[in-house]
C-alpha positions in Angstrom: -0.7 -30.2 -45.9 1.5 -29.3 -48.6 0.7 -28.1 -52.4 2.2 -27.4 -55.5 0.4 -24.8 -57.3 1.2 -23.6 -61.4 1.1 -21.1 -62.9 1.8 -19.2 -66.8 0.3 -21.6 -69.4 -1.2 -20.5 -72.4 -0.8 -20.5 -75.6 1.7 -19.5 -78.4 3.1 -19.4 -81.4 6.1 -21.6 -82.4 9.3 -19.5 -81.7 7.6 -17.9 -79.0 8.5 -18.2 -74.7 6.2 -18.6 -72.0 7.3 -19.1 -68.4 5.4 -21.5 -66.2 6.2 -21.0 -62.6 5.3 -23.3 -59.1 4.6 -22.3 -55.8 5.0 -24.5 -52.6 2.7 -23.9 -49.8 2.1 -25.7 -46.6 3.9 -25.7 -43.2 6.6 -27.9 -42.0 8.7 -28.8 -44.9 11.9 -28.2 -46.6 12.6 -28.5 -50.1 15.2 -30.9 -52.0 14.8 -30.8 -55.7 12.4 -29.3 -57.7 11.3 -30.3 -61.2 9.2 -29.7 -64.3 7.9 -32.6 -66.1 5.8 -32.7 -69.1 3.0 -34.8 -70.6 2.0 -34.7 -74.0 -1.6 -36.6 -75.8 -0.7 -39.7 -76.2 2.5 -40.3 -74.4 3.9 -41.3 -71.0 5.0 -37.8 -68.7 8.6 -37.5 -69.4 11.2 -35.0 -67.6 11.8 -31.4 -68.2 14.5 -30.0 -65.9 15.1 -30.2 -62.9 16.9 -28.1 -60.1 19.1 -29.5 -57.0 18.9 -27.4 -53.5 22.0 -26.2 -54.0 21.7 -25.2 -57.9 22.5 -28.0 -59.9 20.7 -28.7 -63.3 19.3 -31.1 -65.3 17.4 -31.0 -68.6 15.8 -33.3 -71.2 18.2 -33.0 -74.4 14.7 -31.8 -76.9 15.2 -28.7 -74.3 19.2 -27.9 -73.7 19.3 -24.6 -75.1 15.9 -23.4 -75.2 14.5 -24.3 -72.0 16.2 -22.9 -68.4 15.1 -23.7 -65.1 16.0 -21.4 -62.0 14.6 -21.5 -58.4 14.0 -19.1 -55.3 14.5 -20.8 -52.0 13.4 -17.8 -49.8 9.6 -18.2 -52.0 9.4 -21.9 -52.5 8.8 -21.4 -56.0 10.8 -22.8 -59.6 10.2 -21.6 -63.1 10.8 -23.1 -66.2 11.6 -20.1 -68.8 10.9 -21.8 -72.4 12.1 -20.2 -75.4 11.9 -20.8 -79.2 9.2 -22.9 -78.4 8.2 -25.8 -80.9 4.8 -27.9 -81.6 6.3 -30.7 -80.3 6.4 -28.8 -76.7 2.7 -28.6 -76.3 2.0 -30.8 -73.4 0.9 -30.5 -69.6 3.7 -29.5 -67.2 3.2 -30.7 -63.9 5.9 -29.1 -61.3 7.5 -31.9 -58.6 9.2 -31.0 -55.3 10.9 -33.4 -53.2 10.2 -32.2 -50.0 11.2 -33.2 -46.5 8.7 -33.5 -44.2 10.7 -34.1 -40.8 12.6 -36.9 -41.4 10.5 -38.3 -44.4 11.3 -37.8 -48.1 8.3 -37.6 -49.9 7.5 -36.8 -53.9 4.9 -33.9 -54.6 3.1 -32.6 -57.7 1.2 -30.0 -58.8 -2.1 -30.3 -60.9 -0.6 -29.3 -64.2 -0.8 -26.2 -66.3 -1.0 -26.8 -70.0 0.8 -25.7 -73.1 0.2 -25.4 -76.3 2.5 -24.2 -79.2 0.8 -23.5 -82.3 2.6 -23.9 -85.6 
């Protein structure tokens, strides 16, 4: 069995940073990509960032610039540093692997750690 476990939510004041990490634990697997996404009250869970196997990135453009997501293979973990955080980043960020499970490809996700950016 497999999990994604977060990590580092809290709260804090705009302009602030926080750094959320995940952990992936289980046997058997290999990781693909790994991703934060982020759900706010109110609104459909939208994506963060998100990190390729070999490096690659990908991030929402409300957080190029602030936001930087970096992985290490050898722990099964990814973080999501956030910077000059706003209000409007207050929401619950699930982490999502896509792991490989012998020859199946399956989508995994954590149980959420909230943030919330005070003004």
């Amino acid at each position: 069995q497999v999990q994604l476990v977060e990590s580092g939510g809290g709260l804090v004041q705009a302009g602030g940073s926080l750094r959320v990490s995940c952990t992936a634990s289980g046997s058997r697997f290999s990781i693909n990509a790994m991703g934060w996404y982020r759900q706010a009250p109110g609104k459909q869970r939208e994506l963060v960032a998100t990190i390729a196997n070999g490096g690659s990135t990908n991030y929402a453009d409300s957080v190029k610039g602030r936001f930087t997501i970096s992985r290490d293979n050898a722990k099964n973990m990814v973080y999501l540093q956030m910077n000059s955080l706003k209000s409007e980043d207050t929401a619950v960020y699930y982490c999502y692997a896509e792991l490989l499970l012998g020859t199946v490809i399956a989508d995994y996700w954590g149980q959420g750690t909230r943030v919330t950016v005070s003004s």
